[in-house]
C-alpha positions as CSV (number, residue, x, y, z in Angstrom):
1,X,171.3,-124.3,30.1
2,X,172.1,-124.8,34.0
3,X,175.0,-122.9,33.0
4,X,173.8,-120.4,31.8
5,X,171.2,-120.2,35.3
6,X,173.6,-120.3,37.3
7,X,175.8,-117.8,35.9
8,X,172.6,-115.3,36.4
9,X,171.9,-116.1,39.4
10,X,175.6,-115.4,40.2
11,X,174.8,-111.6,38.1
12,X,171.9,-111.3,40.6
13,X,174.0,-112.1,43.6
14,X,176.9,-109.8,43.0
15,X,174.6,-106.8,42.0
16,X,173.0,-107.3,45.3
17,X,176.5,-107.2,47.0
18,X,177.0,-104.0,45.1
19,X,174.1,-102.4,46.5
20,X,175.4,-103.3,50.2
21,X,179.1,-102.8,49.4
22,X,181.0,-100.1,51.4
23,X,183.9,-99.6,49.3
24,X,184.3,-96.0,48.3
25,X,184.6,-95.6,44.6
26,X,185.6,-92.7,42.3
27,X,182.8,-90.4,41.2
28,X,184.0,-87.7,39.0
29,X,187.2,-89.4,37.2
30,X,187.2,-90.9,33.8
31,X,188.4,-95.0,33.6
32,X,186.5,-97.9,35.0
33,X,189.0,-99.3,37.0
34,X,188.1,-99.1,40.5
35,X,184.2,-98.1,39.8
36,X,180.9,-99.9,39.8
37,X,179.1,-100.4,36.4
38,X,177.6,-103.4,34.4
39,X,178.4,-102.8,30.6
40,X,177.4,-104.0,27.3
41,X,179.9,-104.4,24.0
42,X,180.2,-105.6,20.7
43,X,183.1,-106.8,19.2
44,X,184.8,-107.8,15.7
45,X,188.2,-109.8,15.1
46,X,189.6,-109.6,11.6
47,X,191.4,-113.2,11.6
48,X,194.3,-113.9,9.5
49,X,195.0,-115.6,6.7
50,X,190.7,-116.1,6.7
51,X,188.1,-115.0,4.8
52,X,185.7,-115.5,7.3
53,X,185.8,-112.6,10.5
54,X,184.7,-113.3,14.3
55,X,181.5,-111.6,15.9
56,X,181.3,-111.5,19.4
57,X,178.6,-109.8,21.8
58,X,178.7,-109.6,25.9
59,X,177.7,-108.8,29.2
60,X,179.8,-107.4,32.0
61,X,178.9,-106.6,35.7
62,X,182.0,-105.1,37.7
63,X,182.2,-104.5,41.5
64,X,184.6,-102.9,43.6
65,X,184.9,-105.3,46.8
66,X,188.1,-103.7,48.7
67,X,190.0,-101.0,48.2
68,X,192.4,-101.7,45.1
69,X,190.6,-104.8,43.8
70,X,187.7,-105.5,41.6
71,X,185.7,-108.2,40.7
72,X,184.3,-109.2,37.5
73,X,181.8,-111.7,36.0
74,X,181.0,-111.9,32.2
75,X,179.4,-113.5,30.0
76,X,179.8,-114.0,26.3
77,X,178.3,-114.9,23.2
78,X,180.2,-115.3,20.0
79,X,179.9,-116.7,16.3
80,X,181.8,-116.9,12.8
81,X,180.6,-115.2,9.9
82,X,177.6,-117.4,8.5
83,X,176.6,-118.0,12.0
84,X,179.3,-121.1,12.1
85,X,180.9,-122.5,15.7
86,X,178.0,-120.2,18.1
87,X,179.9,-120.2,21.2
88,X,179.6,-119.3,24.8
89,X,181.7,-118.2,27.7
90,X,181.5,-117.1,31.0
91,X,184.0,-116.0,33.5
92,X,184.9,-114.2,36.6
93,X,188.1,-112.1,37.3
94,X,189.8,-110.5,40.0
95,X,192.1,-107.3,39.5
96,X,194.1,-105.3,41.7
97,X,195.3,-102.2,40.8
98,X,196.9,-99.4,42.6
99,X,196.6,-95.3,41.9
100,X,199.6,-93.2,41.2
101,X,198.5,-89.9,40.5
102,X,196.7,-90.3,36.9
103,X,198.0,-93.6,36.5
104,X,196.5,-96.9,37.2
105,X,198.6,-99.8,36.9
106,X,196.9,-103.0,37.6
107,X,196.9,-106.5,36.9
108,X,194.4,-109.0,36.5
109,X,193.8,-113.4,36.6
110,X,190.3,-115.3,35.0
111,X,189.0,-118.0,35.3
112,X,185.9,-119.3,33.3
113,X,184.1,-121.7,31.1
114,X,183.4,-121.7,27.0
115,X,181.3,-124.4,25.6
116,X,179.7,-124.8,21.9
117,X,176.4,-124.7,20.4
118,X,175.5,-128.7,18.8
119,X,179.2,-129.8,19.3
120,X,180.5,-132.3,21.5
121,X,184.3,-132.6,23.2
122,X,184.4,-128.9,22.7
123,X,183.4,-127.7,26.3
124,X,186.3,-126.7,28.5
125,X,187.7,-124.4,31.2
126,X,190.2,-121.3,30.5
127,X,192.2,-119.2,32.3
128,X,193.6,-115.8,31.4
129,X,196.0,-113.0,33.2
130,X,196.7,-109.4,31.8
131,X,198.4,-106.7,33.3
132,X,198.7,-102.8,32.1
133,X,198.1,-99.4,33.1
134,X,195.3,-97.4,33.1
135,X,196.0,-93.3,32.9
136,X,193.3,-90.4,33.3
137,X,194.0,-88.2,30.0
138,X,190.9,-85.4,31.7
139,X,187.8,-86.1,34.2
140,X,186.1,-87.6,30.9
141,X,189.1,-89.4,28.6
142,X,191.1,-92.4,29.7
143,X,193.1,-94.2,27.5
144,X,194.9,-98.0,28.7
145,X,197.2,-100.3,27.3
146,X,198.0,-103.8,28.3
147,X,199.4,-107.5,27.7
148,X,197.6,-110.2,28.3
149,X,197.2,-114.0,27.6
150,X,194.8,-116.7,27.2
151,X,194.9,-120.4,27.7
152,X,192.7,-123.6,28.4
153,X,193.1,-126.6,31.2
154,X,193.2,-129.1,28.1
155,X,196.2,-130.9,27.8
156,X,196.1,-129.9,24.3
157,X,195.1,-126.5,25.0
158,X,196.4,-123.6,22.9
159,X,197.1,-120.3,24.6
160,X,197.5,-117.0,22.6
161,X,198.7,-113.7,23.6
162,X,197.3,-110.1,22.7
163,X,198.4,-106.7,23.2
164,X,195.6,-104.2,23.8
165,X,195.0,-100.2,23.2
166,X,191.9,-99.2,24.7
167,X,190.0,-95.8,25.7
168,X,186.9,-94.9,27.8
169,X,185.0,-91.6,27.7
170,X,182.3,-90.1,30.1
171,X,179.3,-89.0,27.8
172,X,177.4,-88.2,31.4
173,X,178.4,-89.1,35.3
174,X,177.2,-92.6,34.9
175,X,177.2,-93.5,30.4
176,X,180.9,-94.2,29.6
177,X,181.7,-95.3,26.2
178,X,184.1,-97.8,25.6
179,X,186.5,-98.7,22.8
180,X,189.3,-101.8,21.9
181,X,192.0,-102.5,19.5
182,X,193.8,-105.4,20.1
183,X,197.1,-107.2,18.4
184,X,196.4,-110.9,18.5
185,X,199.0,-113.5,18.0
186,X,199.9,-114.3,14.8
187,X,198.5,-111.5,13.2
188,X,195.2,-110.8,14.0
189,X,193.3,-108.0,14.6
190,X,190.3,-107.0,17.5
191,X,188.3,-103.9,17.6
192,X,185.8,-103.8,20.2
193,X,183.4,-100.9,21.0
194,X,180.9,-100.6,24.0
195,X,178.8,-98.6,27.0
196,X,179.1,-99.2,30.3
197,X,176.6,-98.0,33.0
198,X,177.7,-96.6,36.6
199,X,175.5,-97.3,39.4
């Protein structure tokens, strides 16, 4: 639970930062690179070789705090079918990114911490890096693809790498919808779908 306080107490924090930041951000283009929002998503990973599928649900606050770099805390909540292995993460990331015209390429490094519900030895820290391109398809569609990968400071950890398609569309100004599909080592499949708010 101290975890879990501190981690919104650090939510708190940055959105006051974002209120007193005096980075200018993009108002009228589509994408979410490079803009200030706190978003909500759900998410579903078809595992394979498993009858059983992964539910996940999260939080993320983003904040623009110099030109061409944004930071990132989030926090999630996931669970197998059943309600088996509850888990928890939460992490902060820093991307930097650059703007060529329509396109976006960026790259990103995480850092964070996942621990499980009624388990023991299973808490531990993780690390992640992606990088990929961003491109404005109109001032409402974006579209994205990247590679990323995913690891933890265990000795015995296990990283995984993914490949990810992903879109974002501007129902208003400030409500963008957002949508995943992800290629995950070894044959598995994410789809993830969301809404993000601008402020």
């Amino acid at each position: 639970m101290k975890l879990v306080a501190v981690f919104a107490a650090s939510l708190i924090s940055v959105a006051a930062f974002a209120q007193s930041a005096t980075v200018e951000t993009e108002t009228v283009t589509s994408g979410l690179i490079g803009k200030r929002y706190i978003g909500a998503g759900f998410g579903w990973t078809d595992i394979n070789h498993s009858s059983v599928d992964g539910l996940s649900t999260g939080l993320t606050l983003n904040v623009p705090v110099h030109t061409n770099f944004d930071f990132t805390l989030g926090y999630g909540y996931s669970w197998l079918e059943g309600a088996v292995g509850v888990g928890h993460s939460a992490n902060a990331a820093l991307t930097g990114y650059i703007t060529r015209g329509a396109f976006k390429p960026f790259a990103s490094v995480s850092t964070g911490y996942e621990w499980l519900e009624n388990r023991f030895d299973s808490d531990h820290g993780v690390w992640g890096a992606k990088a990929g391109v961003e491109f404005e398809v109109s001032s409402k569609l974006s579209c994205s693809v990247s590679a990323g990968y995913d690891d933890d400071f265990r000795n015995h950890g296990e990283g995984i790498w993914d490949a990810t398609v992903g879109a974002t569309y501007n129902f208003t100004d400030t409500l963008v919808g957002t949508a995943e599909v992800s290629y995950i080592e070894y044959g598995s499949f994410g789809y993830m779908a969301g809404l993000a708010y601008r402020f």
